[in-house]
C-alpha positions as CSV (number, residue, x, y, z in Angstrom):
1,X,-192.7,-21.7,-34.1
2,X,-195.5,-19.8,-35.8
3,X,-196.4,-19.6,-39.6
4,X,-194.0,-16.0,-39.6
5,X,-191.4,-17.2,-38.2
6,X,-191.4,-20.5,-41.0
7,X,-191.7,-18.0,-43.5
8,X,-189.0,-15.6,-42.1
9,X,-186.6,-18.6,-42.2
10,X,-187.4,-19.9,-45.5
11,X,-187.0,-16.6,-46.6
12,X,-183.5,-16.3,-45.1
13,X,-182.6,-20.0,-46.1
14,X,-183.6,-19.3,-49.7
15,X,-181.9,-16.0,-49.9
16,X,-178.4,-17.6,-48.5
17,X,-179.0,-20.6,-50.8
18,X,-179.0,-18.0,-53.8
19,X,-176.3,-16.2,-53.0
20,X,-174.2,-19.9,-52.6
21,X,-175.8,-20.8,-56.1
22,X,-174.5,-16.9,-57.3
23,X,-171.2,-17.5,-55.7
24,X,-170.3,-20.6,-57.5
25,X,-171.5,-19.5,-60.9
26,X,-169.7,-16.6,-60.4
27,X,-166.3,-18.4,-59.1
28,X,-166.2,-21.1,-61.8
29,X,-166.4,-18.8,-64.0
30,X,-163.9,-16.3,-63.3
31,X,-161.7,-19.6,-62.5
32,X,-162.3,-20.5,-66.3
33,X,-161.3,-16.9,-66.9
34,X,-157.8,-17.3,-65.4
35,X,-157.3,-20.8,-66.7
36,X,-157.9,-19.1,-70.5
37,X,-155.9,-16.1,-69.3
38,X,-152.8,-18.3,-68.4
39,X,-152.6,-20.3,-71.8
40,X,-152.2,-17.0,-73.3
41,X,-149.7,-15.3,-70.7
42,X,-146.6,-14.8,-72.3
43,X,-144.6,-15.4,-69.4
44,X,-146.6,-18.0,-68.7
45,X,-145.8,-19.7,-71.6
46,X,-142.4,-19.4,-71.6
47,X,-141.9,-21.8,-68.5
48,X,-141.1,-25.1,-69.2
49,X,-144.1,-27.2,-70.9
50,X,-144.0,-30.1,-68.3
51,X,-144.0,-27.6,-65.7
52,X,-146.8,-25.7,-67.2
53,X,-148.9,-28.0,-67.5
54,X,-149.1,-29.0,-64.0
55,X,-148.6,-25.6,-62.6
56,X,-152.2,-25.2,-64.6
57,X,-153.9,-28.4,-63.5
58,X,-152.6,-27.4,-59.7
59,X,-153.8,-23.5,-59.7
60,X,-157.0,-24.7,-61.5
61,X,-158.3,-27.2,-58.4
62,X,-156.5,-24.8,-55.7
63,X,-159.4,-22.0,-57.3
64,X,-162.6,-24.4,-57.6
65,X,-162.1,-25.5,-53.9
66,X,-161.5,-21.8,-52.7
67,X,-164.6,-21.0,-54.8
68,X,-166.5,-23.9,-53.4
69,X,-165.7,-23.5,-49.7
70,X,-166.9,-19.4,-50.5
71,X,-169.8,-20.7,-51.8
72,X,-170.4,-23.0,-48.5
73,X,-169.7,-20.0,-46.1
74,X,-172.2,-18.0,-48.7
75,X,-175.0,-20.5,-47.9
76,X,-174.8,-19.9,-43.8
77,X,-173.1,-23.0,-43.2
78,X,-170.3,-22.4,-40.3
79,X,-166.5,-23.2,-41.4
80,X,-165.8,-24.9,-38.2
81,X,-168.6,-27.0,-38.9
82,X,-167.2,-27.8,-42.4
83,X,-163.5,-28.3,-40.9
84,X,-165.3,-30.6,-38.1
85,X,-167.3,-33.0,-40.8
86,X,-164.0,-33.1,-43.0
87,X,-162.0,-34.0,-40.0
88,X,-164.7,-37.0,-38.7
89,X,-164.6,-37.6,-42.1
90,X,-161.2,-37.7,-42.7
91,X,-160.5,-41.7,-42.6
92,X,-163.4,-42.7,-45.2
93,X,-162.9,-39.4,-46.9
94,X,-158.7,-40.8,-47.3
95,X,-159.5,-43.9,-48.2
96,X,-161.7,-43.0,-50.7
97,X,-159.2,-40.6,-52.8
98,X,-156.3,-42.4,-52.2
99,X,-155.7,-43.1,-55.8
100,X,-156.0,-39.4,-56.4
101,X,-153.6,-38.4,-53.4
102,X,-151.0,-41.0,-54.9
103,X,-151.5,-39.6,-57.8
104,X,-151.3,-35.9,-57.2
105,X,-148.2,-36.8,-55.4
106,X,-146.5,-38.8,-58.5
107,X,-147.5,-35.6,-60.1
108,X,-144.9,-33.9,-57.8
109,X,-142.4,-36.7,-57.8
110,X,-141.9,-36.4,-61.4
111,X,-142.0,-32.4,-61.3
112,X,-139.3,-32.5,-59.1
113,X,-137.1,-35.4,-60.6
114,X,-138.1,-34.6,-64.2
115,X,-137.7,-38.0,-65.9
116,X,-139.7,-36.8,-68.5
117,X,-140.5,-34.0,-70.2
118,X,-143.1,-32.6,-72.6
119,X,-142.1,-33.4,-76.4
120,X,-139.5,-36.5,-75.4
121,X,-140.4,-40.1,-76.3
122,X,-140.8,-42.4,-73.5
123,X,-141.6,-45.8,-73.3
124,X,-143.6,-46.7,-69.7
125,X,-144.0,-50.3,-69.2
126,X,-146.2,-51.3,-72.1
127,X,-146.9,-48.2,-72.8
128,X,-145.0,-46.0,-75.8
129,X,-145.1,-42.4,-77.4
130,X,-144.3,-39.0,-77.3
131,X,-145.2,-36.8,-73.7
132,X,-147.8,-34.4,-74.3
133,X,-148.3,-32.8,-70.7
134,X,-147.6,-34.3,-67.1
135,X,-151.2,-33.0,-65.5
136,X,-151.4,-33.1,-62.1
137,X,-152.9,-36.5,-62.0
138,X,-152.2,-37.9,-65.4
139,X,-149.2,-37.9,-67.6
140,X,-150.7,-37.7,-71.5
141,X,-148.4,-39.7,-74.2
142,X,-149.4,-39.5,-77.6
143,X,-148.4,-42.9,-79.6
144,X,-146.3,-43.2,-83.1
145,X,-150.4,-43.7,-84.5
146,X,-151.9,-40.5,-82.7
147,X,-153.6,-42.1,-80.6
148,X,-153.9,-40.5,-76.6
149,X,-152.9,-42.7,-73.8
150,X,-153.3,-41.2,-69.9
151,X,-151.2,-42.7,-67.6
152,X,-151.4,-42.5,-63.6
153,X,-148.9,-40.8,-62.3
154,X,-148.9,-42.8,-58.7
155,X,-147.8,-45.8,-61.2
156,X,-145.1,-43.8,-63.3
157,X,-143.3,-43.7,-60.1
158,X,-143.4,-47.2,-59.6
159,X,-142.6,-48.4,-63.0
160,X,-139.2,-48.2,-65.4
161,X,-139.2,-45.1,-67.7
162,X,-137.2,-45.9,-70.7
163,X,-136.5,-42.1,-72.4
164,X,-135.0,-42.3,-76.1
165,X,-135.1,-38.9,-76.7
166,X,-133.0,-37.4,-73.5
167,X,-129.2,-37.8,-74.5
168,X,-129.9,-36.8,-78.2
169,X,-128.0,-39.7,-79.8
170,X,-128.5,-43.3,-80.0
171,X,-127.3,-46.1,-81.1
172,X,-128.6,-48.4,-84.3
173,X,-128.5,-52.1,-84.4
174,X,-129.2,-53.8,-87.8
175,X,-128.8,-57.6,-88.4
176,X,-127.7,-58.8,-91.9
177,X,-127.9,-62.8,-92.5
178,X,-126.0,-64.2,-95.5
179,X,-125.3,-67.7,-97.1
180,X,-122.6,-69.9,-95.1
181,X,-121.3,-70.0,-98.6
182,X,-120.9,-66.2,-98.4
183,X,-117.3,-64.7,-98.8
184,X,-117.0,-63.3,-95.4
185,X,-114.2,-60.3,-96.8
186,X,-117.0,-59.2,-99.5
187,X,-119.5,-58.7,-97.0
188,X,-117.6,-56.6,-94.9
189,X,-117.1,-54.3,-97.6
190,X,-120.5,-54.5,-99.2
191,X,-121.8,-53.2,-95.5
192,X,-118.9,-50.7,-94.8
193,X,-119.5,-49.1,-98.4
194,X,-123.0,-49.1,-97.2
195,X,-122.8,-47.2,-94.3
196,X,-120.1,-44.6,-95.5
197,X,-122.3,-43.9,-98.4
198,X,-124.8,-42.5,-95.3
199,X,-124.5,-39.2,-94.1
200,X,-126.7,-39.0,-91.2
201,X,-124.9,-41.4,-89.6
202,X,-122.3,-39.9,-86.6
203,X,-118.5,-40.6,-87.2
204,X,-118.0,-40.7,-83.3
205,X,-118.8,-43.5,-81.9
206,X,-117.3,-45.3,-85.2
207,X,-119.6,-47.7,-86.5
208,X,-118.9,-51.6,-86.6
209,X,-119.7,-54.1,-88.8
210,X,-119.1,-57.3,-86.8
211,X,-120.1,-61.2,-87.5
212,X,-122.0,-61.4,-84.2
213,X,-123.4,-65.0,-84.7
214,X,-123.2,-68.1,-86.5
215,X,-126.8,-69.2,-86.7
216,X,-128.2,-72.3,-87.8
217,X,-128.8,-71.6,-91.6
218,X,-127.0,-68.3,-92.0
219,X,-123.7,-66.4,-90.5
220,X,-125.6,-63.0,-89.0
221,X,-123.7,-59.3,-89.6
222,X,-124.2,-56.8,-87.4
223,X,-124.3,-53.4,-88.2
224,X,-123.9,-50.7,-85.4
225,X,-123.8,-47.3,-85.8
226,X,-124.4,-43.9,-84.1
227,X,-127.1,-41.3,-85.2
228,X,-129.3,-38.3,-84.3
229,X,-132.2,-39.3,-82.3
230,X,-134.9,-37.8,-84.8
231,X,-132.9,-40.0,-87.5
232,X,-133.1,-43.2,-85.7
233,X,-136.0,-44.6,-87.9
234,X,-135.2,-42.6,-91.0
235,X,-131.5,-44.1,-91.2
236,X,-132.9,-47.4,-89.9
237,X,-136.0,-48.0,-92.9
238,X,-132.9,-46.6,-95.7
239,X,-130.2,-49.2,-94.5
240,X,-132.5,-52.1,-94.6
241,X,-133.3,-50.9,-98.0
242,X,-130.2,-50.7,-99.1
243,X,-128.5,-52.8,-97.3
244,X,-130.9,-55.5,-99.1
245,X,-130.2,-54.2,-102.6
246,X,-126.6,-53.9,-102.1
247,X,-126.4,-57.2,-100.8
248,X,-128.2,-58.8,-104.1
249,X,-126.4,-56.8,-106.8
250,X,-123.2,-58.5,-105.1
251,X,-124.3,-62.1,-105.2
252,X,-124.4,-62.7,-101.8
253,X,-127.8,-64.6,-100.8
254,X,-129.8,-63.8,-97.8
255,X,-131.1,-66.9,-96.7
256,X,-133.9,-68.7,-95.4
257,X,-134.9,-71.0,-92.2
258,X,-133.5,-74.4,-93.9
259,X,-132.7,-78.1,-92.5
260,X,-130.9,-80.8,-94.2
261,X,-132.7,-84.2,-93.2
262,X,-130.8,-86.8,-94.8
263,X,-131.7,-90.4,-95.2
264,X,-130.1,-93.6,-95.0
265,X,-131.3,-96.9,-96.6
């Protein structure tokens, strides 16, 4: 090979490298294009937000590896020679994104089965707050304290989802102690004028008031009623409020942890 022929290829090389180099500039950003295009697409937005979220994520890498195998062909580099690396590849290439295949596919799984959705609040495993969008390889919760917590999906589908906010009601558990010198009858009215004094509080289920255990320095009250889910903690910090005042302007003592220890000469 003489000095022309060198230069003729480097030419040639240099040319197809360009137009690669073009082509992915190019395709990126038209694939930044649609991506802006779609959060702004009326009907777009109208599908559910779970569901749009990962329909996003999903046409988003679908583009960028279209754009990048362009870009490859651009360059002068066979497909089949592509296809034929990928597939000698394949095994090291598997076990390398194996997370991110689990992943993608708990993306799917929880598309399909919908145990969440965008806006509900969830509790997975230790992990607690409202669903912000289930990508298509992470589910984002954002906690009671803003802060932003990415989950896995490959390990949503393996762990227990606990969702407070799909059935729309739920129910509230309060615990009242008192004195064992308490009269039991003026308790039961003092927390039954407590809770009919409360209007977000659901008529059906009726609420209870119950003496639920006889503990070691107090007799313990529990209060049960239904309510909204968005008034779950609203209705729970105003009866602990007034359940405690009420309580007090009656007389009847809320105890502490005690022991008698008695002593014999």
């Amino acid at each position: 090979m003489n000095t022309d022929d060198i230069v003729k290829f480097l030419k040639t090389a240099g040319v197809d490298l360009l137009r690669g180099i073009l082509v992915l500039v190019v395709g990126f950003f038209i694939v930044h294009w649609i991506s802006k295009l779609l959060k702004h697409n009326k009907k777009f937005l109208a599908i559910e937000p779970t569901l749009r979220g990962f329909l996003q994520n999903l046409i988003k890498i679908a583009l960028s590896v279209l754009v990048i195998l362009t870009a490859v062909n651009m360059m002068g580099i066979p497909m089949t020679s592509v296809v034929t690396l990928l597939a000698s590849g394949g095994v090291a290439i598997g076990l390398a994104l194996q997370g991110a295949v689990g992943n993608l596919l708990g993306g799917l799984i929880l598309l399909i089965l919908r145990p969440i959705r965008a806006g509900e609040y969830v509790k997975i495993g230790d992990s607690e707050g409202t669903v912000k969008t289930v990508g298509a390889y992470y589910t984002e919760l954002i906690t009671v304290d803003n802060k932003q917590l990415c989950l896995p999906n490959g390990a949503l589908t393996n762990t227990t989802i606990t969702n407070f906010s799909r059935e729309g009601t739920r129910r509230l558990d309060l615990t009242f102690s008192v004195d064992y010198s308490s009269d039991l009858d003026q308790v039961y009215r003092v927390l039954n004028d407590l809770i009919s004094k409360e209007e977000a509080i659901l008529p059906d289920p009726a609420p209870q008031v119950v003496l639920s255990r006889c503990a070691d320095s107090s007799l313990d009250f529990a209060v049960r009623v239904w309510v909204k889910t968005n008034d779950y903690w609203p209705v729970n910090f105003r009866l602990l409020d007034k359940g405690k005042r009420a309580l007090d302007a009656a007389g009847i003592t809320i105890p502490f942890p005690q022991m008698d220890v008695h002593v014999k000469s």
